[in-house]
C-alpha positions as CSV (number, residue, x, y, z in Angstrom):
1,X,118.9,126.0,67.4
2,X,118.7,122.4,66.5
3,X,121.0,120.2,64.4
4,X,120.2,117.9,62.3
5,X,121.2,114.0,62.3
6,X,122.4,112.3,58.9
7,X,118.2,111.0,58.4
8,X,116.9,115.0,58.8
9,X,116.0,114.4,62.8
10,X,116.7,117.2,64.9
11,X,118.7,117.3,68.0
12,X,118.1,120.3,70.4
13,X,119.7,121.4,73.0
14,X,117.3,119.5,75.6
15,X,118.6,116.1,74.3
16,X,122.3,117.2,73.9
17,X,122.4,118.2,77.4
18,X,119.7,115.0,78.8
19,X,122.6,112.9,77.2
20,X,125.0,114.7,79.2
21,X,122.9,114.0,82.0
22,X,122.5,110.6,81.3
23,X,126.3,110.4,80.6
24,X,127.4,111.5,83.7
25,X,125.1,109.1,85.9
26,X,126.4,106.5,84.5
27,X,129.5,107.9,85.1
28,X,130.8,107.6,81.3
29,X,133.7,109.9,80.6
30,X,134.2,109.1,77.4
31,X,130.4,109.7,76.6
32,X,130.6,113.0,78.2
33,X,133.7,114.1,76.3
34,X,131.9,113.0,73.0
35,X,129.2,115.6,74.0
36,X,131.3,118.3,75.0
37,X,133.6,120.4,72.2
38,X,136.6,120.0,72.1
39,X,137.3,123.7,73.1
40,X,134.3,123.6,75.9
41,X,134.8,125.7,78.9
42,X,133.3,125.1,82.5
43,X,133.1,127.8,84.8
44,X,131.3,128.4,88.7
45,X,128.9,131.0,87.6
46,X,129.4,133.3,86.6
47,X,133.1,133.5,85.5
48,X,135.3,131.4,87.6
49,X,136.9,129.0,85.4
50,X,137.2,125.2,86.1
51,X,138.4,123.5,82.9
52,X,139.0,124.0,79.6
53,X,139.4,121.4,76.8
54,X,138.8,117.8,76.7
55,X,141.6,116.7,79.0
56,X,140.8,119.2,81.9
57,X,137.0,118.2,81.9
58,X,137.9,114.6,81.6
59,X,140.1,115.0,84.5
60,X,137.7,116.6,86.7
61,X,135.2,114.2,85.7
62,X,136.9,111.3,87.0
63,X,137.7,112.9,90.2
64,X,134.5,113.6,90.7
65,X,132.9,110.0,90.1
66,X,136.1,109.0,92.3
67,X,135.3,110.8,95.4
68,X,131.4,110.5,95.8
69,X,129.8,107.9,92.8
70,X,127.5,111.2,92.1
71,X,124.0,111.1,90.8
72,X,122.1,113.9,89.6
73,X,117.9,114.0,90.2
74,X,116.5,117.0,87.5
75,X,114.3,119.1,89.0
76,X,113.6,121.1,86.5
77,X,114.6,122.2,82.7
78,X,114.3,125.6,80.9
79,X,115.3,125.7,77.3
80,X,115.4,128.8,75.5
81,X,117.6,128.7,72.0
82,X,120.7,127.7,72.3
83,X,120.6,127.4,76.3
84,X,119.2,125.2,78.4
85,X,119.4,125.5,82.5
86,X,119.0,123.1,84.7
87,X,118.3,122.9,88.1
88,X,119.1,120.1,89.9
89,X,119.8,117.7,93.1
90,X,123.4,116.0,93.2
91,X,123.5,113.1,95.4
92,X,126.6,111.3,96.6
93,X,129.0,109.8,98.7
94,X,131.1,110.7,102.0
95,X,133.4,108.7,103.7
96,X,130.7,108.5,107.0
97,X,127.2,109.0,105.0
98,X,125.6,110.5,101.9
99,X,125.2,114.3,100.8
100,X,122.8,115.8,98.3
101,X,124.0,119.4,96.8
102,X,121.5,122.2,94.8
103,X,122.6,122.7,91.7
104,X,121.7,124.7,88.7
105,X,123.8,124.6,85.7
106,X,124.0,126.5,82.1
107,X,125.0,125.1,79.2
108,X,125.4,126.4,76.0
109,X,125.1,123.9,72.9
110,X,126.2,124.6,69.4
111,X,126.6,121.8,66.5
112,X,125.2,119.8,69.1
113,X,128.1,119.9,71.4
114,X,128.1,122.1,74.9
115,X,130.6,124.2,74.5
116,X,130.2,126.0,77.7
117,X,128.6,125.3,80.8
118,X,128.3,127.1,84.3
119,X,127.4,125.9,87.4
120,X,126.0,127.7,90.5
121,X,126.0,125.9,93.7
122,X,123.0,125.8,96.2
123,X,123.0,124.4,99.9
124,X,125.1,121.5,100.6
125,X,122.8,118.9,102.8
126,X,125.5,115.9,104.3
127,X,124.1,113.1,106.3
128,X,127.0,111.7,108.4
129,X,127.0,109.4,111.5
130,X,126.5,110.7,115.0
131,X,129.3,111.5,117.4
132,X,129.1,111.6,121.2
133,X,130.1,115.3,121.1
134,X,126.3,115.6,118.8
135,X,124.5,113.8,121.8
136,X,123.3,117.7,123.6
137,X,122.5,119.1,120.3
138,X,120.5,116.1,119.1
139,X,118.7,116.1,122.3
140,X,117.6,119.2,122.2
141,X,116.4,118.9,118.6
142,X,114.6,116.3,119.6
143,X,112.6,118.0,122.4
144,X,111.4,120.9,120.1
145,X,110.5,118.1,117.3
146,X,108.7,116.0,119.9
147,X,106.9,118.8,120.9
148,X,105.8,120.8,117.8
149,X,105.6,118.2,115.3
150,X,102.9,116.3,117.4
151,X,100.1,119.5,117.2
152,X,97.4,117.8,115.5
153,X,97.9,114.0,116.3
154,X,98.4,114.3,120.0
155,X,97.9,117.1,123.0
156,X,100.0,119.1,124.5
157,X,99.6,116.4,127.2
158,X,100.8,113.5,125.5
159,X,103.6,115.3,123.4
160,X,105.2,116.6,126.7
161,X,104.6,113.5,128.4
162,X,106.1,111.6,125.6
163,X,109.2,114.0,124.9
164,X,110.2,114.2,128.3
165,X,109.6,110.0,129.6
166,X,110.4,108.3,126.6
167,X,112.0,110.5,123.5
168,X,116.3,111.6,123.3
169,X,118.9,109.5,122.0
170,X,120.0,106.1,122.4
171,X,123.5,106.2,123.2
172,X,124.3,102.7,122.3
173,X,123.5,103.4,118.7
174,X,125.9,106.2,119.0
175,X,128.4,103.5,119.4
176,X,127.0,101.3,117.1
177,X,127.8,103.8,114.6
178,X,123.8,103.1,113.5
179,X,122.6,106.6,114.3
180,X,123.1,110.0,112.0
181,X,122.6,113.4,111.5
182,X,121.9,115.9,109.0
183,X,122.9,119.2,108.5
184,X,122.7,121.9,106.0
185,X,125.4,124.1,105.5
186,X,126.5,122.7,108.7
187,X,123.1,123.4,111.1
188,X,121.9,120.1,112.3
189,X,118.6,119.6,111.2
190,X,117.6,116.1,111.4
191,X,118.8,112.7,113.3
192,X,117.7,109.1,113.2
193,X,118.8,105.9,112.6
194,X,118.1,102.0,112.9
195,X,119.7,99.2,114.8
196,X,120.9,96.0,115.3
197,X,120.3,95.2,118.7
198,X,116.6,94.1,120.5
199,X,115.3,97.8,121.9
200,X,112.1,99.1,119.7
201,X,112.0,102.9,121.1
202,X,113.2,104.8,123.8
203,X,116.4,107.2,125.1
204,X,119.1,105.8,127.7
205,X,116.7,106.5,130.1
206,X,114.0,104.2,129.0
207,X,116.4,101.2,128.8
208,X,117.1,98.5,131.7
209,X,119.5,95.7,131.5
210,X,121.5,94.9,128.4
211,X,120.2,95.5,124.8
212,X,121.4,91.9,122.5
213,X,122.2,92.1,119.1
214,X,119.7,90.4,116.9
215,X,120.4,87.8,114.6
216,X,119.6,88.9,110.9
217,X,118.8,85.6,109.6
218,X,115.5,85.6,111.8
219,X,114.8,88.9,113.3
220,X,114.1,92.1,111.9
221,X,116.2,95.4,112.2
222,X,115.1,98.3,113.8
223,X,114.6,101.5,112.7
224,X,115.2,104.1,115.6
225,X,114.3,107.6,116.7
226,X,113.6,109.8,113.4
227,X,113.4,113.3,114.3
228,X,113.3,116.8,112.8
229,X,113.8,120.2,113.3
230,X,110.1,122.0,113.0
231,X,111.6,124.6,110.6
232,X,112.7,121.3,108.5
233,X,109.8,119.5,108.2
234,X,108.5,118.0,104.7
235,X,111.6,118.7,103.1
236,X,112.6,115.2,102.2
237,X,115.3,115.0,105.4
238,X,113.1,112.1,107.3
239,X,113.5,110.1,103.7
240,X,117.2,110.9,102.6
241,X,117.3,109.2,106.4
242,X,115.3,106.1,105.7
243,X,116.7,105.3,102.5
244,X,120.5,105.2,104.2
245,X,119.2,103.2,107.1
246,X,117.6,101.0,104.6
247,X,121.1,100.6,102.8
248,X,123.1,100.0,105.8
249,X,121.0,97.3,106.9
250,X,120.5,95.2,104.2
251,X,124.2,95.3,103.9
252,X,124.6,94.0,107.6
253,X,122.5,90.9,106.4
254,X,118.7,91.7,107.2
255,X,115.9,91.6,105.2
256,X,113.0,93.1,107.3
257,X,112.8,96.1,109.2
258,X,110.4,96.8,112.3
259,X,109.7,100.1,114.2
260,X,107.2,101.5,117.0
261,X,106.1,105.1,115.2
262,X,104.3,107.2,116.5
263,X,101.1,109.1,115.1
264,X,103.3,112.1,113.6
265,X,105.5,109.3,111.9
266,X,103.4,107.1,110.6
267,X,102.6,109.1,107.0
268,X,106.7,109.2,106.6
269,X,106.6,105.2,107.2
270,X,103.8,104.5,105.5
271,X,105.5,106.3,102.0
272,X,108.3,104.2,103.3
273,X,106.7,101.0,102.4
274,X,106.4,100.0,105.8
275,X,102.8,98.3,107.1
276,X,101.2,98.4,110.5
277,X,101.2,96.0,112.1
278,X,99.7,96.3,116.1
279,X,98.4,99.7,117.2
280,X,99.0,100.2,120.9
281,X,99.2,102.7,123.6
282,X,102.3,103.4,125.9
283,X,101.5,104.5,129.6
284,X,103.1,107.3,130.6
285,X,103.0,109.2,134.1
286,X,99.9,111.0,135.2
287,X,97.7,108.4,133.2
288,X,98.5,109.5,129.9
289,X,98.3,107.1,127.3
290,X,100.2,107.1,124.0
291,X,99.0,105.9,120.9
292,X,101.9,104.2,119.0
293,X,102.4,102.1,116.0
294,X,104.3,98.7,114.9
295,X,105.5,98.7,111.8
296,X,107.6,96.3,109.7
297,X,108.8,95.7,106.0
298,X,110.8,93.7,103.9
299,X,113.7,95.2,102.4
């Protein structure tokens, strides 16, 4: 069903509901109550209702860009008459990090208004910052992501050697408040983070003497300990990681960013926009050698 504008061009459904898209990432609620009727309806799918009328959808709107500054990344769109789904990644907000939320929604358009929409919700994924009650569990996920996720750029050798001498978390950037986790529907799945003091790599037990804090004006920032769970892998978790890290430290004042990767990390890095810049080796007990990476980029 199309309607048509005052010069004889069409509006489907598509663009009706693409403006409401647009609408509500630029958080416009009087754009998104032109689009919506003035009777609309929105309901969780399928028949839980959430608002009716103008006032009750403005009201949740603004609640909503309120409490998170939401943004919504289309997957994909299906349009078939006077429907059109969407499925879709919300991204926002938290008090302590950023979360991203599935998301398919219906909506109905007539006289090219929606006049109802419903919304089904997916898995929740929250990135928050890491507590010292985390440290066991991110420990552990670090072992199994040392371990599996280097089959095919180290051996079994060097990923044991490395996971057990040099890999687990940095408790200082616990403190810091630099290092996070992500979980999904509340499993932990992931945990990096970056830094403002002088260590490159390495756990607490990897560490002598103090650790300074470097000055942004002149030194890079680190970025520190990326890891995540096998099952996890290549699902956009090490990213939604970099791109906070990236936020957080160009808002403490630096404008470069260094890390020492290792050979599983360096594709993630790389996509990153980070360069190499020295290849090295680490030396590790029972003369095992580690291949390793510097990297750096400016923010």
């Amino acid at each position: 069903m199309n309607t048509m504008l005052a010069n004889d061009t069409p509006i489907s459904p598509a663009t009706v509901v693409q403006a409401q898209l647009d609408a509500y990432n630029a958080h416009d609620v009087p754009a998104l109550l032109a689009i919506y009727a003035d009777d609309a309806q929105q309901f969780e799918h399928p028949a839980t209702l959430l608002a009716t009328g103008g006032a009750q959808i403005g009201a949740r709107f603004v609640a909503r860009f309120a409490a998170s500054r939401p943004r919504a990344q289309l997957l994909n769109r299906i349009a078939c008459g006077k429907l059109v789904i969407d499925h879709e990644i919300v991204h926002g907000n938290t008090d302590d990090g950023v979360s991203a939320q599935e998301l398919v929604a219906t909506y109905e358009v007539e006289q090219a208004r929606i006049t109802r929409a419903w919304f089904s919700f997916g898995t929740l994924t929250r990135l928050r910052v890491a507590l010292p009650a985390d440290v066991p569990a991110m420990n552990a996920l670090i072992a199994r992501s040392g371990v599996e996720l280097s089959a095919g750029f180290y051996t079994p050798e060097q990923a044991d050697a490395v996971t057990r001498h040099v890999f687990g978390v940095d408790t200082q950037l616990v403190a810091d408040q630099t290092y996070f986790v992500i979980e999904r529907d509340g499993a932990m799945l992931a945990c990096g983070g970056w830094s403002r003091r002088a260590t490159l790599y390495g756990a607490d037990r990897a560490k002598s003497g103090p650790d300074p804090l470097l000055d942004p004006a002149s030194q890079a920032g680190r970025i520190r300990a990326f890891f995540v769970e096998p099952a996890a892998a290549r699902q956009g978790l090490g990213s939604m990681l970099m791109r906070h890290c990236e936020r957080q430290a160009r808002a403490a004042g630096f404008s470069t960013l260094e890390l020492a990767a290792t050979l599983p990390g360096v594709p993630l890095y790389l996509a990153s926009g980070f360069a190499v810049t020295q290849e090295f080796h680490l030396d590790l007990p029972d003369d095992i050698q580690l291949p390793l990476a510097r990297m750096h980029k400016r923010l």
